[in-house]
C-alpha positions as CSV (number, residue, x, y, z in Angstrom):
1,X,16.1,1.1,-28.9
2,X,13.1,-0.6,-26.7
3,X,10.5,1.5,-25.7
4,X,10.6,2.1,-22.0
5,X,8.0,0.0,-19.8
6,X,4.9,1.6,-19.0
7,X,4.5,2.3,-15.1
8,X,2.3,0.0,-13.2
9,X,-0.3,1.7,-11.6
10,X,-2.7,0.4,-9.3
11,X,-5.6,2.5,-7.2
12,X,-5.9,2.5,-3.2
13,X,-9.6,2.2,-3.1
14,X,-9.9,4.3,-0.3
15,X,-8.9,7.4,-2.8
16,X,-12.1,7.9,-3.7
17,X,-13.8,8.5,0.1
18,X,-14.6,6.5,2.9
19,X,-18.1,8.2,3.1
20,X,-18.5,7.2,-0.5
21,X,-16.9,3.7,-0.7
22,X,-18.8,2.4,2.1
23,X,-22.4,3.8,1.0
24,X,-21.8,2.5,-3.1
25,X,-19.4,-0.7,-2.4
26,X,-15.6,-0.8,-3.6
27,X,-17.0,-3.3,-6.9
28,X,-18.3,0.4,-7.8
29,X,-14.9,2.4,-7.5
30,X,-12.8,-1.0,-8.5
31,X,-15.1,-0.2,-12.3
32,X,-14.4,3.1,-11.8
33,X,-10.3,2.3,-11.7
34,X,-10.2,-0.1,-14.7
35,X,-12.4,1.8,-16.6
36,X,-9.7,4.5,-15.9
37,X,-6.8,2.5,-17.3
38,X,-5.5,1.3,-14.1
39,X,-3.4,-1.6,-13.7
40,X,-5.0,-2.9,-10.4
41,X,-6.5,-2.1,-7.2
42,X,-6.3,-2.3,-3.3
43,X,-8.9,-3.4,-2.0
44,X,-9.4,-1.8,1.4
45,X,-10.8,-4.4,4.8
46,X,-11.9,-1.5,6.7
47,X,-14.1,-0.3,4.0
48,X,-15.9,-3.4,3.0
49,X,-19.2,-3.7,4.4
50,X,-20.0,-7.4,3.3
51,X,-16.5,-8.9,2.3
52,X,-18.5,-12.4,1.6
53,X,-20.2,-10.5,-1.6
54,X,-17.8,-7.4,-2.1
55,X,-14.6,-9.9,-3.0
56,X,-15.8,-12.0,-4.9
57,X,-17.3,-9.1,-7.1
58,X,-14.3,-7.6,-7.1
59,X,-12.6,-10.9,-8.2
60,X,-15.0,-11.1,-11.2
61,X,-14.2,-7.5,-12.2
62,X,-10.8,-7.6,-12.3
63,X,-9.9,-9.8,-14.9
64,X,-6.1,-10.3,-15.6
65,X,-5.7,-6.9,-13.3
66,X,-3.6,-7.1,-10.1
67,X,-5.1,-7.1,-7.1
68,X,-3.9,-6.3,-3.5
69,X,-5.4,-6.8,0.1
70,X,-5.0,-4.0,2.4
71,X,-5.9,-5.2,5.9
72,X,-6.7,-2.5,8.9
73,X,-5.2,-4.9,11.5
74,X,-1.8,-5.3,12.8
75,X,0.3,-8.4,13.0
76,X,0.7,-8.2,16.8
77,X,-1.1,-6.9,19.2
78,X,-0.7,-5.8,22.9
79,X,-0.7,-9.4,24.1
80,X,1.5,-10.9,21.1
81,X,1.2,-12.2,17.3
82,X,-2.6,-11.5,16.3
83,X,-3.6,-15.1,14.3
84,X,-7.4,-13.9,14.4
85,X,-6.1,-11.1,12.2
86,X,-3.9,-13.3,9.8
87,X,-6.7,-15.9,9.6
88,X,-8.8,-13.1,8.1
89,X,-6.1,-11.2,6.3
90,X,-5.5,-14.5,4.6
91,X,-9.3,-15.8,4.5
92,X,-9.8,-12.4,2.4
93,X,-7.0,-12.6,0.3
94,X,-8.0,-16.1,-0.7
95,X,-12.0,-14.8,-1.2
96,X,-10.6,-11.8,-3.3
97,X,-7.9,-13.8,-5.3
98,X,-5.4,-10.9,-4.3
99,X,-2.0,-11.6,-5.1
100,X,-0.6,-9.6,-2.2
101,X,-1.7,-9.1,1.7
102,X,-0.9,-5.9,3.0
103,X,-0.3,-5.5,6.9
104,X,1.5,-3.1,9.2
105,X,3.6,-4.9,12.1
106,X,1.2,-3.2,14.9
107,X,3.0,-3.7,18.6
108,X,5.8,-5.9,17.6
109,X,8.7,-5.0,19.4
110,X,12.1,-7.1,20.2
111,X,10.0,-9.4,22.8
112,X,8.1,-10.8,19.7
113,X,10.7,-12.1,17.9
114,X,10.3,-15.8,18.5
115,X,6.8,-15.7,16.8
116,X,7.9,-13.7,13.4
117,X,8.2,-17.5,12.1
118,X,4.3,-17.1,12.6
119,X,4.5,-15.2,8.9
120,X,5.3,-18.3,7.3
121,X,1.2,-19.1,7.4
122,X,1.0,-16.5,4.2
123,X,3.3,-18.1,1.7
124,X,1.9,-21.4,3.0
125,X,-1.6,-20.1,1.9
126,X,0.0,-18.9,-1.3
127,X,-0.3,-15.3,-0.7
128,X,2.2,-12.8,-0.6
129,X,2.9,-10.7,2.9
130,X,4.1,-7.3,2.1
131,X,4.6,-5.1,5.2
132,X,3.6,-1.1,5.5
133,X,4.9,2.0,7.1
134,X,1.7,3.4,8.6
135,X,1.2,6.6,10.7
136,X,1.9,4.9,14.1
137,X,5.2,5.4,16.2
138,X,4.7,1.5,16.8
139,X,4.6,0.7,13.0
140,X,5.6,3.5,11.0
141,X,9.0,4.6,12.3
142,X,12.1,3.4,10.7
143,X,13.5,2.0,14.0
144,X,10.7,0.0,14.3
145,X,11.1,-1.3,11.1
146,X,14.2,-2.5,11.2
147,X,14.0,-3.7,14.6
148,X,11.2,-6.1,12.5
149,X,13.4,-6.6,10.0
150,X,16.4,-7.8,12.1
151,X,14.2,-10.5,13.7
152,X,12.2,-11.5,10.0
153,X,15.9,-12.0,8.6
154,X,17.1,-13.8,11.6
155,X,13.8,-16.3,10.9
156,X,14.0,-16.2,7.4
157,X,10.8,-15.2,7.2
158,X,11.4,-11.5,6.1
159,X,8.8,-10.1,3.9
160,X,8.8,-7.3,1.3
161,X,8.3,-3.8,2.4
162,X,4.8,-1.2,0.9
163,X,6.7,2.2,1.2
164,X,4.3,4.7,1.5
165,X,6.3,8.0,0.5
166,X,3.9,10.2,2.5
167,X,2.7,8.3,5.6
168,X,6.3,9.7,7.2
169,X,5.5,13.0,7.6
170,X,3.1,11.7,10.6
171,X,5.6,9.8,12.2
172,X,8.4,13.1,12.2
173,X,10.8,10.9,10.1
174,X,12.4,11.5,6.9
175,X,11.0,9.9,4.0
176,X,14.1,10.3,2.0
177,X,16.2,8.8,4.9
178,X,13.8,6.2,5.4
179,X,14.3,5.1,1.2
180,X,17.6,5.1,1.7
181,X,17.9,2.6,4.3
182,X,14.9,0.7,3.4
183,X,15.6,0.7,-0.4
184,X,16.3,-2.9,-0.8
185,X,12.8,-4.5,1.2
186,X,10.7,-2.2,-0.7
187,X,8.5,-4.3,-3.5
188,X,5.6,-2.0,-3.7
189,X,5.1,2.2,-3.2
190,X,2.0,4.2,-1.9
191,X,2.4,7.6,-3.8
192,X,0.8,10.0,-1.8
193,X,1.5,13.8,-1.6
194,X,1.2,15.7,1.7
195,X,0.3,19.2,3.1
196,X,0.6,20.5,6.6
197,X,-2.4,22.2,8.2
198,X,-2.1,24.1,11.4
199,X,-2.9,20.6,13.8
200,X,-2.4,17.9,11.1
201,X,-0.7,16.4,7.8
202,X,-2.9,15.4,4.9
203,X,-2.9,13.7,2.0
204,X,-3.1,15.8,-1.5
205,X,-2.0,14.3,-4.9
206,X,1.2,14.7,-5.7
207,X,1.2,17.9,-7.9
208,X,0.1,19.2,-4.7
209,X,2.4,17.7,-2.2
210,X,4.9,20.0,-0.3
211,X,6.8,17.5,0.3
212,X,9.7,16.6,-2.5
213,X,8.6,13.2,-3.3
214,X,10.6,12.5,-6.2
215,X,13.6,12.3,-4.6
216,X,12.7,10.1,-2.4
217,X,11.2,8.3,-5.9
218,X,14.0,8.2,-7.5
219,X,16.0,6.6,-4.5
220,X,14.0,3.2,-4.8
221,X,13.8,0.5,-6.9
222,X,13.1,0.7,-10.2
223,X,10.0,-1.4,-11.9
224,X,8.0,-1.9,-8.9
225,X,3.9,-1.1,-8.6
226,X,2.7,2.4,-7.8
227,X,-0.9,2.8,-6.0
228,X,-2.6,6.2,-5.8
229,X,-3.2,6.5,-2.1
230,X,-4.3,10.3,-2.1
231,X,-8.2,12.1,-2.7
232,X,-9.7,11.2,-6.0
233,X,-12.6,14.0,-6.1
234,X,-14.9,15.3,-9.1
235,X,-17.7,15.2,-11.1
236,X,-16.2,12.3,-13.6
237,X,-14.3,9.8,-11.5
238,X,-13.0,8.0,-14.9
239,X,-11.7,11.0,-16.1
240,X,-10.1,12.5,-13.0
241,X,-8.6,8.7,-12.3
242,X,-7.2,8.8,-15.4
243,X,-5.5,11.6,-14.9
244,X,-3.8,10.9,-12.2
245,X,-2.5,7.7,-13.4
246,X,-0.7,9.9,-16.4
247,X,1.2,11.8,-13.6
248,X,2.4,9.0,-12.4
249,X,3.3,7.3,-15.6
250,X,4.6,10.5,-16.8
251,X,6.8,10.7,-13.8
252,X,8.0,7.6,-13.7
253,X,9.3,7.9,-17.3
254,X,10.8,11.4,-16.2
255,X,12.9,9.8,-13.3
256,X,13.8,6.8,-15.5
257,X,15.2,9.6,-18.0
258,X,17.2,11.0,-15.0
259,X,14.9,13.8,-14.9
């Protein structure tokens, strides 16, 4: 009998504290996750404070590890398709040597739909376009999404979907609903438990989540990438990364045993 395939885990830099990240560089926390075992890292755009040094350090770290871009902007904006933002999605993707740009949609809506060709410019550039469900009504509800995804089909354009298992709970949808229909796109999850306080949702590892993530889990896709996208706190960083990346192995061996 083969012995089941190891999860792939990579690390949302942003785990470990925007305070933090910013003031020590994500090079710091991108050692930290390697160090830890992990299989890769995203590599967060909002956080970098010199991107023209960070990435390339990054770059040098990483090795054979998988690397993902994470951008902060949308693909459209108020007034249409955003190229500043895909010129420097793309520009830092290229720096980084990330295999993957992630991106929410922003304000697309059905008026767009004659510039999703537009998405083309990323395979062009030889990097991959994966789109996210954020925490926006614009972006991360699952009518937006497929409104996107009917017009990225109709283009043959459509790119793969970053399901972030938690970031529904801020948008009042069903995550489980939303893996259901969405199954198919998805090429890449966000694990991130969830807790309600009394004015807001936040993000808690998984062990900690109220929410029943794995269900929703177990209804996509086996074999894709897993990223930590929840608080990474403690005294020994290694260690308490390293952790966490055994629950989510161990988890993912649990659901591919049907448990």
């Amino acid at each position: 009998m083969n012995a089941p395939v190891m999860q792939q885990v990579l690390v949302s830099l942003s785990s470990y504290g925007a305070s933090e990240v910013r003031r020590h560089g994500q090079a710091a926390f991108a050692r930290i996750a390697f160090d830890a075992g992990a299989d890769g890292v995203e590599v967060r755009g909002e956080l970098l404070q010199d991107a023209r040094t960070e990435l390339p350090r990054i770059r040098a770290l990483a090795g054979d590890a998988r690397l993902v871009y994470s951008s902060p902007e949308g693909l459209w904006g108020e007034g249409g398709l955003d190229d500043r933002a895909i010129s420097n999605s793309i520009d830092a993707a290229v720096l980084l040597g990330a295999s993957r740009v992630k991106m929410a949609i922003g304000a697309f809506d059905v008026r767009n739909a004659a510039s999703v060709h537009a998405l083309a410019r990323f395979a062009d550039a030889g990097v991959e376009l994966v789109i996210e469900n954020d925490q926006t009504d614009t972006a991360g509800t699952l009518d937006a999404l497929l409104s996107f995804y009917a017009a990225a089909d109709g283009a043959g354009v459509a790119p793969g979907l970053t399901f972030d298992i938690g970031n529904w709970h801020w948008t009042g949808e069903c995550p489980l609903g939303a893996a259901t229909s969405l199954a198919a796109r998805v090429v890449y999850v966000h694990c991130k438990g969830v807790q309600r306080l009394p004015a807001r949702w936040v993000a808690v590892p998984l062990a900690d989540s109220a929410a029943s993530w794995r269900s929703v889990l177990r209804a996509l896709p086996k074999g894709l990438p897993w990223a930590i996208e929840y608080p990474l706190a403690g005294d020994d960083l290694v260690e308490v990364t390293r952790g966490e990346i055994a629950v989510l192995r161990a988890a993912s061996a649990r659901l591919e045993s049907g448990g």
